[in-house]
C-alpha positions in Angstrom: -46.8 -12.8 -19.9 -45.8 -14.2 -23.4 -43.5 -12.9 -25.8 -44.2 -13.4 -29.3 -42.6 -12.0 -33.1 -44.9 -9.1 -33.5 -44.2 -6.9 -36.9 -43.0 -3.0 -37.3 -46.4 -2.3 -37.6 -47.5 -3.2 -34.6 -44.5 -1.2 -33.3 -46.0 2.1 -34.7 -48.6 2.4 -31.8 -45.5 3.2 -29.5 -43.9 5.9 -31.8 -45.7 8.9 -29.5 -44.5 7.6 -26.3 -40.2 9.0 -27.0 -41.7 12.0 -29.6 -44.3 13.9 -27.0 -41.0 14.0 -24.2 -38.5 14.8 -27.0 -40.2 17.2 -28.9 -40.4 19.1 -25.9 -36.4 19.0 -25.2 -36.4 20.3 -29.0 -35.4 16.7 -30.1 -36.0 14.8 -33.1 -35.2 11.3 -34.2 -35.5 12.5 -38.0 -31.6 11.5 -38.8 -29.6 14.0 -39.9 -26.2 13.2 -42.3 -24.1 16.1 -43.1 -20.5 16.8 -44.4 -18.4 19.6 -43.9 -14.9 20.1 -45.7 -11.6 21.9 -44.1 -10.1 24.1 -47.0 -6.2 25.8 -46.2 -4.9 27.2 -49.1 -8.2 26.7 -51.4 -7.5 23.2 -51.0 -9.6 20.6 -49.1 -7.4 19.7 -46.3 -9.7 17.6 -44.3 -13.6 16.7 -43.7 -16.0 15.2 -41.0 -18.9 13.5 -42.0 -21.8 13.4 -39.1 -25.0 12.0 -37.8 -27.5 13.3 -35.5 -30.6 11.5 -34.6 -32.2 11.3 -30.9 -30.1 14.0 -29.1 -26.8 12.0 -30.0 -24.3 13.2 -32.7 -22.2 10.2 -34.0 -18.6 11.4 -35.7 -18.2 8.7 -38.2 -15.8 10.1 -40.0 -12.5 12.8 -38.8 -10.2 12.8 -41.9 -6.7 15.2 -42.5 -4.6 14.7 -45.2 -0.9 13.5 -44.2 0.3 16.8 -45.3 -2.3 18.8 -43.0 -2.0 16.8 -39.6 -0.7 18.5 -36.6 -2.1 21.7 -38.1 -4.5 22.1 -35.7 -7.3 21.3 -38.7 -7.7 17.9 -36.9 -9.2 19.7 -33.9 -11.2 22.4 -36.0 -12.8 19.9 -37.3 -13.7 18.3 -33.6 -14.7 21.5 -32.5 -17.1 22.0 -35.7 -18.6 18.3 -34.6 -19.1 19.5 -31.5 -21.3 22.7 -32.3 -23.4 21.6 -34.6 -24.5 19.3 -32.6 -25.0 20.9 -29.6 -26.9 23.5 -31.3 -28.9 20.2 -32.7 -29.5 19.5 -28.6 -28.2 16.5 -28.7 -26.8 15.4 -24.8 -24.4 13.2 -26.2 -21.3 12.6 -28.8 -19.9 9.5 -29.8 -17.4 8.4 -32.0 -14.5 5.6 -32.7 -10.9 5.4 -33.2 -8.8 2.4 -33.3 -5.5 1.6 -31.7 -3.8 2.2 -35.2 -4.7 6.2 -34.3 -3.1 6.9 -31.6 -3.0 10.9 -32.3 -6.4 10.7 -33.3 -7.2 8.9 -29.8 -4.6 11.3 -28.3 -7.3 14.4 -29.4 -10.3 12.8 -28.6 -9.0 12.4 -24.6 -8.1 15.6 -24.6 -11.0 17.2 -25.7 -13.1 15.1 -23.1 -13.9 11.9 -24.3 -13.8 8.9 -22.7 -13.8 5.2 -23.8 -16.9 3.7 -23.0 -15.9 0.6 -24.3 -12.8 -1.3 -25.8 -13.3 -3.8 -28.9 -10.7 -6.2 -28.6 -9.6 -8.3 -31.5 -11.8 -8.0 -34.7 -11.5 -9.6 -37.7 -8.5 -7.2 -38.5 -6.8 -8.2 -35.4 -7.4 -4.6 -34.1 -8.4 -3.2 -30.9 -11.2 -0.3 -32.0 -12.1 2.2 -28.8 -15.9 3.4 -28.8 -15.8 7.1 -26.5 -18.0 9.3 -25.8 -18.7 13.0 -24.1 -21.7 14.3 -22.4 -23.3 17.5 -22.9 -24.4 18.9 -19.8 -27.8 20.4 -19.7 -28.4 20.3 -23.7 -26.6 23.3 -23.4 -26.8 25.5 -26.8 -24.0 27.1 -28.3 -24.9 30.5 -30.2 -23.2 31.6 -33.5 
């Protein structure tokens, strides 16, 4: 067997093999970016900003202002996250806190995440926690 550079190209001829099983799980790898905005008051309080692609929703950003937090909008938020993407089918969520948010760690546990891994030391000299949750059986919320 060898093992050569081959180019993206040559990769193309593959592209069926995840699509045919995927498609039929209601699946798509067409990434999705979207944005939704907490308003209290008229006033954006706080916002999420997601990805889905492949049956995985990423939470890449989970922002309250100062004067919101511990008003529950933190959470909303999460739970927001978590429908649309279960409605998305995706079988997995996955975001990242650091050690520098420990409420925002704090919520994540609660809600039945897990670190799947720990990233010691970065340039920062911070520890950043990658967690995940599972979705059992692509299961569909309706509303």
């Amino acid at each position: 067997m060898d093992i050569i550079p081959i180019t993206k190209e040559d990769t193309q001829q593959f592209e069926h093999e995840w699509e045919e099983s995927d498609t039929q799980k209601g699946i798509t790898y067409q990434t999705r970016h979207l944005i939704f905005g907490a308003f209290k008051d008229n006033e954006l309080a706080g916002y999420i900003k997601l990805k889905i692609r492949g049956g995985v929703g990423n939470l890449s950003a989970l922002i309250v202002k100062k004067h919101a937090r511990n008003t529950g909008i933190g959470k909303t938020l999460l739970d927001h996250f978590e429908t649309i993407s279960k409605n998305h089918n995706c079988h997995k969520l996955t975001l990242r806190t650091s050690e520098k948010h420990k409420p925002a760690l704090a919520l994540y546990k609660s809600s039945g995440y897990t670190i799947e891994a720990t990233l010691t030391n970065d340039k920062d000299h911070i520890t950043w926690y990658q967690l995940s949750k599972q979705i059992p059986n692509n299961q569909k919320l309706i509303g």
